[in-house]
TIRO-2110 file (N, C-alpha, C; in Angstrom, 1 decimal):
// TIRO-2110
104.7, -28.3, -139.9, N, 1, A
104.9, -28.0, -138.5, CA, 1, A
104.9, -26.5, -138.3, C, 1, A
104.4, -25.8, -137.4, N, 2, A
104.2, -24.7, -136.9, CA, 2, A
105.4, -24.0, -135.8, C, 2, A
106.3, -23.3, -136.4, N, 3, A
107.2, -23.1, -135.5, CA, 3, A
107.1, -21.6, -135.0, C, 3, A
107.3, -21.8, -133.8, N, 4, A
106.7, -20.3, -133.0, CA, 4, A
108.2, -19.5, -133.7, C, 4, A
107.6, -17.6, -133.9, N, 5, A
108.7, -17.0, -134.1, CA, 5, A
109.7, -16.7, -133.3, C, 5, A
110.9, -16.3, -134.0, N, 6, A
111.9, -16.2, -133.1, CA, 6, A
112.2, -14.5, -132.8, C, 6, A
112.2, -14.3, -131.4, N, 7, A
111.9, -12.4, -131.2, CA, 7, A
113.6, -12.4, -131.1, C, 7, A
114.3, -11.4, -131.3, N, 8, A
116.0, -10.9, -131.0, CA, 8, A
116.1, -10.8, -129.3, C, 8, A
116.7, -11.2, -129.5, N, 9, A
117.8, -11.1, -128.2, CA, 9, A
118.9, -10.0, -127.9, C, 9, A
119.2, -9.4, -126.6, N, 10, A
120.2, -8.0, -126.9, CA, 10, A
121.2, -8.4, -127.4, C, 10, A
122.3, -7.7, -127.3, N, 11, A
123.1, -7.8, -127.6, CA, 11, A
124.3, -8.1, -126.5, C, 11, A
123.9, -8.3, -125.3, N, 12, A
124.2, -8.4, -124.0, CA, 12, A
124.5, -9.7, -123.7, C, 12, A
123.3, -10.5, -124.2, N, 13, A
122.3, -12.0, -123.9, CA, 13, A
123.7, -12.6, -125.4, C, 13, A
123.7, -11.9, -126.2, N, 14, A
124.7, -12.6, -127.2, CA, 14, A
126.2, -12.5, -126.6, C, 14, A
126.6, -11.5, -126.1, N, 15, A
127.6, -12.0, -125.6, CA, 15, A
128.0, -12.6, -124.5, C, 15, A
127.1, -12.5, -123.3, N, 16, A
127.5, -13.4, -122.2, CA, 16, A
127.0, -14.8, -122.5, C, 16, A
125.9, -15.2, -123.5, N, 17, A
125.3, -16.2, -123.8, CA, 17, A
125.2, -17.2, -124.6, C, 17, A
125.8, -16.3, -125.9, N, 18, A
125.8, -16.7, -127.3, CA, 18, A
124.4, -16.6, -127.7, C, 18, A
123.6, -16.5, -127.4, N, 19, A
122.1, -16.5, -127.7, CA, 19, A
121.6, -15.5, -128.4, C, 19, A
121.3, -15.1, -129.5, N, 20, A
120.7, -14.3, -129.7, CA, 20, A
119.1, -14.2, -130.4, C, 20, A
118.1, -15.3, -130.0, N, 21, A
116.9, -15.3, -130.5, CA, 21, A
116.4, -16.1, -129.3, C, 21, A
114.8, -16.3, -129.2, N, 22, A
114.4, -16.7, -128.6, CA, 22, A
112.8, -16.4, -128.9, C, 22, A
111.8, -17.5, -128.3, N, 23, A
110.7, -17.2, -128.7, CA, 23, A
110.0, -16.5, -127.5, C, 23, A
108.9, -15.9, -127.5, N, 24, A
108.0, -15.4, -126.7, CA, 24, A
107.7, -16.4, -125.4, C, 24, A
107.3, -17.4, -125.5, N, 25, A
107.2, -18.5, -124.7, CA, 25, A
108.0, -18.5, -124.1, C, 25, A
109.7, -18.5, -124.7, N, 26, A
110.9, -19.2, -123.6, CA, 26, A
110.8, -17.9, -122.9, C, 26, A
111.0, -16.8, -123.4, N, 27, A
111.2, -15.5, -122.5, CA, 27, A
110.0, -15.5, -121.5, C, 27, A
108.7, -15.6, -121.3, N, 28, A
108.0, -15.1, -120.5, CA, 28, A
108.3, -16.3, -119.3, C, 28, A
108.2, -17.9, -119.8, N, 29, A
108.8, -19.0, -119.0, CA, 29, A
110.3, -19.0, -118.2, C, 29, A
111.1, -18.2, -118.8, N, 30, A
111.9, -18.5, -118.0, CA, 30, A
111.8, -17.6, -116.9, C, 30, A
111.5, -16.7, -116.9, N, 31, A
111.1, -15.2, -116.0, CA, 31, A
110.6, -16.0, -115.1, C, 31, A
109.4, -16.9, -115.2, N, 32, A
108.6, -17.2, -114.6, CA, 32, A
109.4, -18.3, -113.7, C, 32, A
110.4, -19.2, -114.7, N, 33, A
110.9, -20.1, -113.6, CA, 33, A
112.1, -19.3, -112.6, C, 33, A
112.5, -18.1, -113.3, N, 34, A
113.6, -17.2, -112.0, CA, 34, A
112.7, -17.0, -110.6, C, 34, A
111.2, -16.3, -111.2, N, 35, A
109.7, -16.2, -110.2, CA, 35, A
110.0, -17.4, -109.1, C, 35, A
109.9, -18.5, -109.3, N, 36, A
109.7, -19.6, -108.9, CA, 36, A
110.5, -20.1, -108.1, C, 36, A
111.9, -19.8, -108.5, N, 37, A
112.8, -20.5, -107.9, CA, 37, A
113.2, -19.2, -106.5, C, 37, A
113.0, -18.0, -107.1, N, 38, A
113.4, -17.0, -106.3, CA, 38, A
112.7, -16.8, -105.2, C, 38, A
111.2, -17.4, -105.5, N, 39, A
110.2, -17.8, -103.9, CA, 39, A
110.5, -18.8, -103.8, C, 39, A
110.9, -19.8, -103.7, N, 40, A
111.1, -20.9, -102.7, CA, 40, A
111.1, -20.6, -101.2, C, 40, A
111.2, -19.5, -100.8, N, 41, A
111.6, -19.3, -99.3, CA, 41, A
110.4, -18.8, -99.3, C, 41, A
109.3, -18.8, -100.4, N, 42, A
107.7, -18.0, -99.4, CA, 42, A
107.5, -16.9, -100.4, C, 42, A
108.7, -15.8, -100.4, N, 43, A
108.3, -14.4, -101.1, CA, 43, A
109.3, -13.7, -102.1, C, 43, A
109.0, -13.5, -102.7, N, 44, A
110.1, -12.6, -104.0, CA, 44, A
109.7, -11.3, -103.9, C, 44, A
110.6, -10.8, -102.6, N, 45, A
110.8, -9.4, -102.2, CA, 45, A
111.3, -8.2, -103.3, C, 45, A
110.7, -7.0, -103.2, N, 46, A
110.7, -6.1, -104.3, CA, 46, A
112.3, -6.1, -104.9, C, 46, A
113.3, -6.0, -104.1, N, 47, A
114.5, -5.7, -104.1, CA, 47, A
114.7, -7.0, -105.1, C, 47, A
114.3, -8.1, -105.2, N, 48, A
114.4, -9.7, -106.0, CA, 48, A
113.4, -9.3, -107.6, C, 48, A
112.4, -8.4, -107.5, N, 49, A
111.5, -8.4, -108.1, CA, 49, A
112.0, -7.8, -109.2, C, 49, A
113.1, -6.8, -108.6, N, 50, A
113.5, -5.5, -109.2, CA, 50, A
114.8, -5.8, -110.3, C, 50, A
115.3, -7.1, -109.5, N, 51, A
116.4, -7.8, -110.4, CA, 51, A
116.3, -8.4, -111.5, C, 51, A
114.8, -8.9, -111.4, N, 52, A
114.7, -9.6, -112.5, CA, 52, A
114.3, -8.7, -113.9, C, 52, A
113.7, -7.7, -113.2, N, 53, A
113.4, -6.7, -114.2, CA, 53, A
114.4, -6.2, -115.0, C, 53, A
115.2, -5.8, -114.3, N, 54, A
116.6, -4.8, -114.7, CA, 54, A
117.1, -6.6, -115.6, C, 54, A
117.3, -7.6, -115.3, N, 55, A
118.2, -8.8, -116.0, CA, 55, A
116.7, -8.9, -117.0, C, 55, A
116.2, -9.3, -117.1, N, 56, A
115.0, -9.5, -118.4, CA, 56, A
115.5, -8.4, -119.6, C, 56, A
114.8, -7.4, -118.9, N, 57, A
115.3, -5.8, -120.0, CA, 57, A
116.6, -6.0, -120.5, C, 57, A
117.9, -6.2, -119.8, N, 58, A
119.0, -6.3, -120.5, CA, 58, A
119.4, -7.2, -121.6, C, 58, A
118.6, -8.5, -121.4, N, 59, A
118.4, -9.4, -122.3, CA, 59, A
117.4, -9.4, -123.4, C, 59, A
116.8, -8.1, -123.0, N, 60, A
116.1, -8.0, -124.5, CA, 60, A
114.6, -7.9, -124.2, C, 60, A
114.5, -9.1, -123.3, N, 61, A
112.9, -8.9, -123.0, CA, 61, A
111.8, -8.0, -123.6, C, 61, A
110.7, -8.2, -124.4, N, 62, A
110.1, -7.1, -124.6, CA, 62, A
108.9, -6.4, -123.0, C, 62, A
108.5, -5.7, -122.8, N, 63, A
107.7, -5.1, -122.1, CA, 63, A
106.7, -5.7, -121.4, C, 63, A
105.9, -5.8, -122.6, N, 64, A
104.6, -6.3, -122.5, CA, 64, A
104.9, -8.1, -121.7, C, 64, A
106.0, -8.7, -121.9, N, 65, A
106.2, -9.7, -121.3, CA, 65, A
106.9, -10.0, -120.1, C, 65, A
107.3, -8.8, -119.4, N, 66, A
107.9, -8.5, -118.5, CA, 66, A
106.4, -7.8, -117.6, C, 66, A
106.0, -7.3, -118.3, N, 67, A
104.6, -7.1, -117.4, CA, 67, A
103.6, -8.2, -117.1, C, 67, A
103.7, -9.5, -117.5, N, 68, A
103.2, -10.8, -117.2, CA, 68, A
103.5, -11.5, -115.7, C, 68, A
105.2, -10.8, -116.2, N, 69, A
105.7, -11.4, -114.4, CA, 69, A
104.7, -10.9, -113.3, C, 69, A
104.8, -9.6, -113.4, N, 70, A
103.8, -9.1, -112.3, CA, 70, A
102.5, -9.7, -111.9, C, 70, A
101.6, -10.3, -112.4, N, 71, A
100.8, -11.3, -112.4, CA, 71, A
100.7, -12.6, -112.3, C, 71, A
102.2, -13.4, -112.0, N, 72, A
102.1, -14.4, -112.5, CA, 72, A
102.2, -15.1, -110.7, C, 72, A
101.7, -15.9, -110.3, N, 73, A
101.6, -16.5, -109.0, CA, 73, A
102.6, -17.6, -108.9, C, 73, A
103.8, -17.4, -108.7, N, 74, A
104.8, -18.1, -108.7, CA, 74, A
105.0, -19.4, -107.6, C, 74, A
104.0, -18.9, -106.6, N, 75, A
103.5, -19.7, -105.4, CA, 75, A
103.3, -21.0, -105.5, C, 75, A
102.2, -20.7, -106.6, N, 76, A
101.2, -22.3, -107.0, CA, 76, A
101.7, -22.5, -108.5, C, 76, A
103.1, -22.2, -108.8, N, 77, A
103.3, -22.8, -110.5, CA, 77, A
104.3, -23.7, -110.0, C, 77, A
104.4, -25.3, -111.3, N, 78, A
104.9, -26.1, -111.5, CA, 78, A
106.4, -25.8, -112.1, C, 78, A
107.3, -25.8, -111.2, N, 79, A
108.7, -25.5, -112.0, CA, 79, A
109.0, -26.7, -113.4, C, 79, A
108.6, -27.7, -113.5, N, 80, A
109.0, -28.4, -114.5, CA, 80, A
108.0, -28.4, -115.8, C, 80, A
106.7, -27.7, -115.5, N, 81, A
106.0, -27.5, -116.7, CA, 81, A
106.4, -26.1, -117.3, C, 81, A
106.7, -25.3, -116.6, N, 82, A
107.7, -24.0, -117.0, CA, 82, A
109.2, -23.6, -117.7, C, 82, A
109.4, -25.3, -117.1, N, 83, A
111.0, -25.6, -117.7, CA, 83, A
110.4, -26.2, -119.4, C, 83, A
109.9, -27.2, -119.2, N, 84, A
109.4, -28.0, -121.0, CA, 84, A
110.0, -27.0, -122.2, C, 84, A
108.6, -25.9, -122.2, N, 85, A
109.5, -25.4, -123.4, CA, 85, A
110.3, -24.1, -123.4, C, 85, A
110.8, -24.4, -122.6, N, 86, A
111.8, -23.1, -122.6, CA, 86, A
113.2, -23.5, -123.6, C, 86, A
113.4, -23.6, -124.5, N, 87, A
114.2, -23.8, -125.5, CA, 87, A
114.8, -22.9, -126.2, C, 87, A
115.8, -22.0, -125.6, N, 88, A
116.5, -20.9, -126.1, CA, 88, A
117.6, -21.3, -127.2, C, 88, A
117.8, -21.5, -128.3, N, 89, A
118.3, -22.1, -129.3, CA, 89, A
119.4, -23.2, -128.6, C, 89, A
118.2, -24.1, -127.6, N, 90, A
119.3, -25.1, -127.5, CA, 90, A
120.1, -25.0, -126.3, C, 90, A
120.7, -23.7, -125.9, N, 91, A
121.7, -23.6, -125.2, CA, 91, A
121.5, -23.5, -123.7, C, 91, A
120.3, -23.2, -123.7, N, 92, A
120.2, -23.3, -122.0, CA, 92, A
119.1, -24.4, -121.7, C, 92, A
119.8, -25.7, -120.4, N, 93, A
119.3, -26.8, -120.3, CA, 93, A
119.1, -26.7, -118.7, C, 93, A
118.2, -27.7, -118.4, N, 94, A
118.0, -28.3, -117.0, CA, 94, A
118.0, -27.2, -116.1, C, 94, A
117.9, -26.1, -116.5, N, 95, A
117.5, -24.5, -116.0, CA, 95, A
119.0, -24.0, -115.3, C, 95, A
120.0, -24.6, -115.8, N, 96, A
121.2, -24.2, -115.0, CA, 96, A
121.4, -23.4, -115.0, C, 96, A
121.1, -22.2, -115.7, N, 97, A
121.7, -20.8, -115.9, CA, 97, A
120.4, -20.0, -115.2, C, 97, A
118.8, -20.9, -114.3, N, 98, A
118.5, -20.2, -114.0, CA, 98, A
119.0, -19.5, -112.7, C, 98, A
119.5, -21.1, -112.0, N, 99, A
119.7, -21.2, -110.7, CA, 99, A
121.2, -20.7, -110.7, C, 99, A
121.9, -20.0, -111.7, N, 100, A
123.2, -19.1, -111.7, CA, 100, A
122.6, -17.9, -111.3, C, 100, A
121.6, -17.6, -112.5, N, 101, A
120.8, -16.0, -112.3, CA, 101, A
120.3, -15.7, -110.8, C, 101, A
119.8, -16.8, -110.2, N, 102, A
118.8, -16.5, -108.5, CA, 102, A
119.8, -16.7, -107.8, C, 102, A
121.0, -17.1, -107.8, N, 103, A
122.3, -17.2, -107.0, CA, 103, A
123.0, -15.7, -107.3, C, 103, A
122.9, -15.6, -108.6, N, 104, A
123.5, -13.6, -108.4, CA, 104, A
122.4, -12.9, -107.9, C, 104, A
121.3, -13.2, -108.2, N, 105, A
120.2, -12.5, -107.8, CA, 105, A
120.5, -12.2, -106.2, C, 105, A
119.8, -13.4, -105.4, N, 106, A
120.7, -13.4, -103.7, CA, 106, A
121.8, -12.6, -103.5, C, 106, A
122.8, -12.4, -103.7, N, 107, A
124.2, -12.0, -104.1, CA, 107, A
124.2, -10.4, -104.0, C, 107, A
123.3, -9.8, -104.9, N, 108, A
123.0, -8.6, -105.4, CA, 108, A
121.9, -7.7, -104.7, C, 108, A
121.0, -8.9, -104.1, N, 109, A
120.5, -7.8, -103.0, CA, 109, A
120.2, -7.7, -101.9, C, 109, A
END
């Protein structure tokens, strides 16, 4: 079996989270499902855009995968094919902690 590597996590993501690994996939997917959920009203305004950045980066996020969001058309993506393999050692399910994140997100700007 072929198991995707696992990139570190900050140190931040381990203590609010316990989490500290995750693969490439989960990180660029879940960005993507924050994208998603954060347009539901039409548009993910810069001030929304800007949050995810600053919350990605703190959790470790590498760069180059944070530069994917910017490209990604959150418009016309499937939130449940984005959820599949998002599998952060387990601990984050049924995207609950995304819809925490776009609820502080709201909140914050």
């Amino acid at each position: 079996m072929n198991q995707a590597q696992m990139m570190p996590m900050s140190e931040l993501s381990q203590d609010l989270y316990g989490l500290s690994a995750a693969t490439e996939e989960a990180f660029l997917n879940y960005g993507k499902a924050l994208l998603v959920i954060a347009g539901a009203d039409g548009e993910v305004g810069e001030a929304e855009f800007a949050w995810l950045v600053r919350h990605r980066r703190k959790m470790g996020v590498p760069e180059h995968v944070i530069d994917k969001y910017r490209e990604f058309d959150y418009r016309a993506a499937d939130l449940t094919t984005l959820h599949a393999p998002v599998d952060v050692e387990r601990a984050v399910n049924d995207l609950r902690a995304a819809l925490f994140h776009v609820s502080s997100l709201r909140a914050e700007v």
